[in-house]
C-alpha positions in Angstrom: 21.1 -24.3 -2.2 22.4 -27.6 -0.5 25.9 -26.6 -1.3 28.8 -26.1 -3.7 30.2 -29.3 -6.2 33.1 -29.5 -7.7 33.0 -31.4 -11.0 36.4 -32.6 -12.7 35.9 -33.2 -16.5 33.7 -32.3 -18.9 32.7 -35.4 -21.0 29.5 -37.2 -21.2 30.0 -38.0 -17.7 30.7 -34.8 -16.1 27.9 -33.0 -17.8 25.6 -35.7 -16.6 26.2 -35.4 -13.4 26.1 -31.6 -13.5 22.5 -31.9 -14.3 21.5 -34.1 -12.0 23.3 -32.0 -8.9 21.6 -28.3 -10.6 18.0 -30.6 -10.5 19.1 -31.7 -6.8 19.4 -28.0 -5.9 23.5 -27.5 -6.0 25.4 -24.7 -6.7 28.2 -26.8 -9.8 31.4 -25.3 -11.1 32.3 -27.9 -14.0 36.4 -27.5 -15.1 37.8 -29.0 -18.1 41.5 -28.8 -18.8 40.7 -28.3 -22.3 38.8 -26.0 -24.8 36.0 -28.0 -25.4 33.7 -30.3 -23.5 32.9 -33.6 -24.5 35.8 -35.5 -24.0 36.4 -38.6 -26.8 32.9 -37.7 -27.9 33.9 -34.4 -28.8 34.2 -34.5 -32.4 30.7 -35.9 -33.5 31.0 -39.6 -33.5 28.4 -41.7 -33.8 26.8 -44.1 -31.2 26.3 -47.3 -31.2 23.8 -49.0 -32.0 21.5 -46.3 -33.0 24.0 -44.3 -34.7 22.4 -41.1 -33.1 25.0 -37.7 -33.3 26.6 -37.8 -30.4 27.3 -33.7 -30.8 23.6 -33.1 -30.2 23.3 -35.3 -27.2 25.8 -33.2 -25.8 24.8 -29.9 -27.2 20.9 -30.1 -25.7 22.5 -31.3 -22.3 24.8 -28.2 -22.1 22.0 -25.6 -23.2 20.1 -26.9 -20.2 23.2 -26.2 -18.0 24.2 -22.6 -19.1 21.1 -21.5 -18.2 21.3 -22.3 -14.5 22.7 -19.6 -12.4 24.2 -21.9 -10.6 26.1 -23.6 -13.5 29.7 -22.2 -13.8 31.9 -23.6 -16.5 35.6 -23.4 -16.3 37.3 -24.1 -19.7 41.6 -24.5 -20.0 41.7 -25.4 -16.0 43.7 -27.4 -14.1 43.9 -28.2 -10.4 46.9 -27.5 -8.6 46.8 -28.2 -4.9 43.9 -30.0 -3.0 43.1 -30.2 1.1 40.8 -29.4 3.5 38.2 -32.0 5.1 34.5 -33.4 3.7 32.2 -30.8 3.5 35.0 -27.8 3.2 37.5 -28.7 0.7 40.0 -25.9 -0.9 40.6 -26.6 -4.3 43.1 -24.3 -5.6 42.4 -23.8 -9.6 44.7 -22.1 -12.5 42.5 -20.9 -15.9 45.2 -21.0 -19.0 44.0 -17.7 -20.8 42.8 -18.9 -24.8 43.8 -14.8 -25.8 39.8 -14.6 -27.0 37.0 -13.2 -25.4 34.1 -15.1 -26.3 32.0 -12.6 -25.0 33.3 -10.3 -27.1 33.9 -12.1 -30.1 31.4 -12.7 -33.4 33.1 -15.2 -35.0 33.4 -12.7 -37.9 36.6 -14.5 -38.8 38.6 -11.3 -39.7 41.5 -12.3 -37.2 41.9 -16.1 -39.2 42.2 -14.3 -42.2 44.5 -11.8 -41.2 46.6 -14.2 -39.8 50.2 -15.4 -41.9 51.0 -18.7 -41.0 49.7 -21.9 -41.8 49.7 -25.1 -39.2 49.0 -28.8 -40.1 46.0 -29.4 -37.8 47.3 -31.9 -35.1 44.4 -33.9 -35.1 43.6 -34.5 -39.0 46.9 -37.1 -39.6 48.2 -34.3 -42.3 45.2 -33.8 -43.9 44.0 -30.9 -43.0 45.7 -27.3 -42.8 44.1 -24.7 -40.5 46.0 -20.8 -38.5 47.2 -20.7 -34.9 43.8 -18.8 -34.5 40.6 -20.1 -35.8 37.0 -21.1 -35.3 36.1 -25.2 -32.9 33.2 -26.7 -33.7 33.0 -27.9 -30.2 30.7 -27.2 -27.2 30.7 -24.2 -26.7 32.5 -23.4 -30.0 34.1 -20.6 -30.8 37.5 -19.1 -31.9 40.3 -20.5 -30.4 44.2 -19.6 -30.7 47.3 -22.0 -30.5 49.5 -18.8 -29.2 52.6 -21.1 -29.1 52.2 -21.5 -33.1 52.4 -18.1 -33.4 55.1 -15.7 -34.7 57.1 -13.9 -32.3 55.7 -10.6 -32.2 53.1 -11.1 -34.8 49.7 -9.0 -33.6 48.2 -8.6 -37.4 45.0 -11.2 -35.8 44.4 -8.2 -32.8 44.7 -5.5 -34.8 42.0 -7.1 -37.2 39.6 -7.9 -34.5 36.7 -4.8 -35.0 35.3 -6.1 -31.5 38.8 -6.0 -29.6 38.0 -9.7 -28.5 41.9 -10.7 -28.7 44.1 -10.3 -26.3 47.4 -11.5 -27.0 48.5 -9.9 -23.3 46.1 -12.3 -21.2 47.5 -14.0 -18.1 46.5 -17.2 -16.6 44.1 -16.4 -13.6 44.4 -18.3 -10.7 41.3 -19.2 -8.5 40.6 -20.6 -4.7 37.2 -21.8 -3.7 35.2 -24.1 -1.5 33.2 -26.8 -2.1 31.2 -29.8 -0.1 32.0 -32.7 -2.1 33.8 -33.0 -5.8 33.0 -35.7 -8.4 36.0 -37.1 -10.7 34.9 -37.4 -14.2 38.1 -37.3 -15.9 37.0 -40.5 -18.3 39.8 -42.6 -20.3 42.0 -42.8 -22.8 43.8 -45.0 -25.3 46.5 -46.9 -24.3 50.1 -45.9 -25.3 50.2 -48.4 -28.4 54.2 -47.4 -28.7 54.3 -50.3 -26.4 53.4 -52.4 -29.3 55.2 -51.7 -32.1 54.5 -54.7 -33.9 51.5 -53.2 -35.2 53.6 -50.4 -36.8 51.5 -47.6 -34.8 53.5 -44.4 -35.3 55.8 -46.2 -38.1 52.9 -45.7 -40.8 50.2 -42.6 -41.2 47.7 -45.5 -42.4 47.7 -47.1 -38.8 45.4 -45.3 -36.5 43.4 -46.2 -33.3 39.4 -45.9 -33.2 39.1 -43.1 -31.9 41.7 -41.6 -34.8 39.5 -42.7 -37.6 36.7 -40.8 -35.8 37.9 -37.6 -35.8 39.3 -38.0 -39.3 36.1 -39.2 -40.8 33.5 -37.7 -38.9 31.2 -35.2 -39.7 33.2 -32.2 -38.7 36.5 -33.5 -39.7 39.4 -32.4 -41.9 37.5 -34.8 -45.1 34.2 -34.0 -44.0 32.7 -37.4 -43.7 34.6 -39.1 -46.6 36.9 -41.8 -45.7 40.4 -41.2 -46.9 43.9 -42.5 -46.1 46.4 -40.8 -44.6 49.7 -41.0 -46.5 48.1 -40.4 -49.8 44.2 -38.9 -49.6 43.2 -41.9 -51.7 39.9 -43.8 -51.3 40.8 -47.4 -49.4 39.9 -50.6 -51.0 40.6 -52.8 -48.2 40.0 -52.0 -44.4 41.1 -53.6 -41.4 39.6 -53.5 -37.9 41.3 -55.0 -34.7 40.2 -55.7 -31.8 41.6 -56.4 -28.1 44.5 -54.5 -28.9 46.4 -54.8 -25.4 43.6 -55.5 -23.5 42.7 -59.3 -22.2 47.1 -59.2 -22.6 48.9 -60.3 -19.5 51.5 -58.3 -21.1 49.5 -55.1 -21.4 45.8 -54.7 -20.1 44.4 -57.9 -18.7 40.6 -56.7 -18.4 38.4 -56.4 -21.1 37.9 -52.3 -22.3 34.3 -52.9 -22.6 33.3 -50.8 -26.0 36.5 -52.0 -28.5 34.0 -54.6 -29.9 31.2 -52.6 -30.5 33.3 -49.6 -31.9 34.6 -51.7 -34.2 31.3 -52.5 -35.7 30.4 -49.1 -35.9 33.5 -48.4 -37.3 33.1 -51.3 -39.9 29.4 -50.1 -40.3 30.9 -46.3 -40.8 33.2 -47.5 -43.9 30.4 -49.5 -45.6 27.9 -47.3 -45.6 30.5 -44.7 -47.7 32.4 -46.7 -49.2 29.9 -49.7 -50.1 31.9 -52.2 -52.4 34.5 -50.1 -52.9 36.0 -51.5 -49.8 36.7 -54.7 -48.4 36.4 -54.4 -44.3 37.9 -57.3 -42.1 37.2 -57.0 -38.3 39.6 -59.3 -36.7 38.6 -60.0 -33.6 39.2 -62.4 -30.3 35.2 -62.6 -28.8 32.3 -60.4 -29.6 31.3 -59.4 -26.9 27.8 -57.4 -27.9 26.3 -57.7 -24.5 24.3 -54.1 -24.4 20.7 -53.8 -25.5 19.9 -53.4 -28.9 23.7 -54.4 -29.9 23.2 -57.8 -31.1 21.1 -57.0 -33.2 23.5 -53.8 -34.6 26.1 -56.9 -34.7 24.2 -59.0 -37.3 23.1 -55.8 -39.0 26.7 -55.3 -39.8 27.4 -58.7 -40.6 24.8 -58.6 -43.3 26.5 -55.9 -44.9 29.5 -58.5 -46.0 32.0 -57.3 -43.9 34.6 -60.5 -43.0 34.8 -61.4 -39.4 38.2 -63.1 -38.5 38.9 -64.8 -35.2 42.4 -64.3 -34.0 45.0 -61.9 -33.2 47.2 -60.9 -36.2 50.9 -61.0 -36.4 53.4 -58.2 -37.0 51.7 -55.7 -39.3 54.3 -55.2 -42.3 54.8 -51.6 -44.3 55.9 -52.3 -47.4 58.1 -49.8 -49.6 55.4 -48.4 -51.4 53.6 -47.9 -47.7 51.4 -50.8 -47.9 50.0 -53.0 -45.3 50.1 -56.6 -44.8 49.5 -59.4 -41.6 49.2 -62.9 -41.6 46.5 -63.9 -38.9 45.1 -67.8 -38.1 41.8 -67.4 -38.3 40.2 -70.0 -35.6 37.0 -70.2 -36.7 38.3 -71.8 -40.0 41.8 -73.4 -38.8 43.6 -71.5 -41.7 46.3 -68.9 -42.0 45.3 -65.9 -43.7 47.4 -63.1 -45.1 45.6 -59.9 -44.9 46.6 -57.2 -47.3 44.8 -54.0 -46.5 45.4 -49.7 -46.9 44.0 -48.8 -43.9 44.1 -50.7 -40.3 41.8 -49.3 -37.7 43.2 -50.3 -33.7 40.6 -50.8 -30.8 43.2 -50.1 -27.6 42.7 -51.0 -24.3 41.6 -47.9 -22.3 42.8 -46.8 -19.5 42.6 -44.3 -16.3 42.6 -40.6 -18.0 43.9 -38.3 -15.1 45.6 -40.6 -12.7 47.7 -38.3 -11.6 45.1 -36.6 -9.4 44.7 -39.4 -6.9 47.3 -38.7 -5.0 46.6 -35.2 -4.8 42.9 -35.6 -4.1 44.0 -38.3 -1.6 42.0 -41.5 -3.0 43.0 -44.8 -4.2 43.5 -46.3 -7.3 42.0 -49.6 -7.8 44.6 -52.7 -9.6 44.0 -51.9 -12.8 44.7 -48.3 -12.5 41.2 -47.0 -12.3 39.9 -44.2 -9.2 38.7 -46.8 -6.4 35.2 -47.5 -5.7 33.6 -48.8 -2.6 34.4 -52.4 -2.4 31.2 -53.9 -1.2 29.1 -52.6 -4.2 26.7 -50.6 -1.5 27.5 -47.4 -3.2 30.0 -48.1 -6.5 30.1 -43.8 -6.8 31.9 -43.5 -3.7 35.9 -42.9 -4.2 37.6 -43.8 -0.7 37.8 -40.9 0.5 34.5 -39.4 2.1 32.8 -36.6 0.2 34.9 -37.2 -2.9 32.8 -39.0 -5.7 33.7 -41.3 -8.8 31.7 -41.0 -12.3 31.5 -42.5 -15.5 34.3 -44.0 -16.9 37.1 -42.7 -14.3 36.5 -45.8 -12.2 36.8 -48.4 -15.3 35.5 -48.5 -18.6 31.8 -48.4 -19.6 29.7 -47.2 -22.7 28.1 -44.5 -22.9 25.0 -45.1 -21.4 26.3 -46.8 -18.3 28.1 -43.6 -18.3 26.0 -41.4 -17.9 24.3 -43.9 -15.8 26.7 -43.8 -13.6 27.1 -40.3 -13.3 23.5 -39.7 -12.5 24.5 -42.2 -9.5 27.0 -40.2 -8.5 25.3 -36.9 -8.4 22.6 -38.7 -6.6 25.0 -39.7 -3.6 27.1 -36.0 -3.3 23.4 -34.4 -3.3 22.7 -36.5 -0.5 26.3 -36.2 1.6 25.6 -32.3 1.0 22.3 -32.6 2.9 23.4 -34.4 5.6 26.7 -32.2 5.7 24.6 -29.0 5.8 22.1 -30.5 8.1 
């Protein structure tokens, strides 16, 4: 062994660059603050421009980790405090319990059925129903339980359990450890798009950002693969994409978020190849920007499946009485103002820092634009500024997913080497 990593986020990213420490001979402890790992590819999307499953990219890369003894996943943690010095750091860690042992449990679903109350599953925009316990289709998967949704006293799930997996008792354990270097892969998110109420984000069910329509319409979602809006569970019949939505705005993001173009084709690709003529699907736009390989190509691919490209940034989305959507937009390709009626608008957000909280307590910088630092003359763009602490994937600014994992391969690469020399 050459040491101990510490890996913080468990996304494409942070199970890249668990891979590539196990192959340089580390001992890795990945944490992830939620149930699953895969971050925003957790829910199946499709990548662009091949359109491969993004579930089984993930999936093969974790079956190689879990069977390294070296490889210790930590699901539901946080870190709490941070100190010590390169080469010795003390990372102090708290695991939230999730009530099930997955050890234990056969996913024999006795406890969901047993269970009395019925939830609107947070991430299906109303259209799906599921209990406080019941079975992710995540990595690793398994039976989960929102305890907090659950009646007071209510136990009927435990006492339906034939393996006793549940306990409704657990405590959250709290960890210390060591470790030679640590590697931030806490990703991105969307931007808040409350800041931009014009596009009636939160005022309408039928507004959603990208990564929204996603998890609605995906493979594993609540209408398993059918697209369907919101307010109503109706089939759309006209579609709206947009693009740059606070990002390249002086008033928002300035900097570009890198993928908004590109998911908005595969979005727009996505609702054609279901809904065919059903639908009419607009991608309003500001620049293309398909600059990755192979994504020109994807580009005119989707423009030859009649989906209307508009250059400009649209006005204040309206909601009609009866719920439905309407913008006027100047297109400036043409020199003519267009009104846009459409029953579903899609929003590509600017993106920005996931965790940036954890800079001051790991003691690095933030860059201007919000991101974890990198080294500033390029020598070793990995490297946060603070010795022995590394930066991968999309924690230090956005990037697809290839660069990604690119990125993170980098990053392993350098803490492999700053644990050799440290244990030299």
């Amino acid at each position: 062994m050459i040491g101990k990593a510490l890996i913080i986020g468990g996304g494409a990213a942070g199970l890249q660059a668990a891979w590539a420490l196990l192959n340089a001979g580390a001992e890795v402890v990945l944490v992830e603050k939620l149930s699953d790992l895969g971050g925003n590819l957790s829910h199946d999307k499709y990548l662009f421009p091949r359109r491969e499953e993004a579930f089984k990219l993930l999936q093969k890369r974790y079956s190689e980790l879990v069977r390294s003894p070296n490889f210790r996943l930590l699901l539901d943690t946080e870190l709490v405090s941070f100190s010590g010095a390169p080469g010795a750091f003390e990372a102090a860690l708290v695991q939230h319990p999730i009530y099930i042992d997955r050890q234990k449990c056969s996913s024999c679903a006795e406890c969901e059925g047993a269970c009395p109350v019925e939830i609107i599953d947070p991430e299906s925009k109303g259209l799906a129903k599921r209990r406080p316990v019941h079975l992710r289709k995540g990595i690793p998967g398994g039976y989960l339980m929102d305890r907090g949704a659950c009646p007071a006293g209510c136990k009927l799930c435990a006492g339906k359990c034939p393996a006793g997996a549940i306990n409704l008792e657990a405590a959250p354990k709290h960890l210390k450890e060591t470790f030679g270097v640590v590697i931030i892969a806490t990703g991105i998110v969307p931007y808040d798009l409350t800041a931009l109420s014009e596009l009636s984000y939160g005022r309408s069910p039928d507004v959603l950002t990208g990564l929204e329509f996603e998890i609605l319409y995906g493979p594993n979602g609540p209408t398993k693969g059918d697209i369907l809006r919101p307010s109503d569970g109706k089939r759309p019949t006209a579609v709206a994409v947009l693009t740059c939505v606070g990002s390249r705005d002086e008033k928002h993001r300035p900097y570009c978020c890198q993928v908004g173009c590109m998911n908005a084709l595969n979005q727009a690709y996505t609702i054609k190849e279901r809904l065919g003529g059903e639908a009419e699907v607009y991608v309003c736009f500001t620049d293309v920007r398909a600059h990755g390989k192979y994504y020109e190509e994807f580009y005119r691919k989707v423009r030859g499946m009649q989906v209307k490209f508009i250059r400009g940034k649209p006005s204040e989305v309206m909601v009609d009485f009866d719920g439905s959507l309407s913008f006027d937009i100047f297109d400036t390709a043409t020199h003519k103002l267009l009104k846009l009626r459409a029953d579903l608008i899609v929003l590509e957000p600017a993106l920005v820092n996931g965790a940036p909280e954890l800079a001051k307590m790991l003691g690095v910088e933030l860059d201007q634009e919000g991101f974890f630092s990198i080294d500033r003359d390029y020598a070793t763009p990995v490297m946060s500024s603070a010795p022995g602490i590394f930066v991968a994937g999309t924690a230090s600014g956005p990037r697809d997913v290839v660069g990604a994992m690119a990125n993170a391969s980098a990053a392993a690469l350098e803490a492999a080497a700053f644990l050799k020399r440290n244990a030299a």
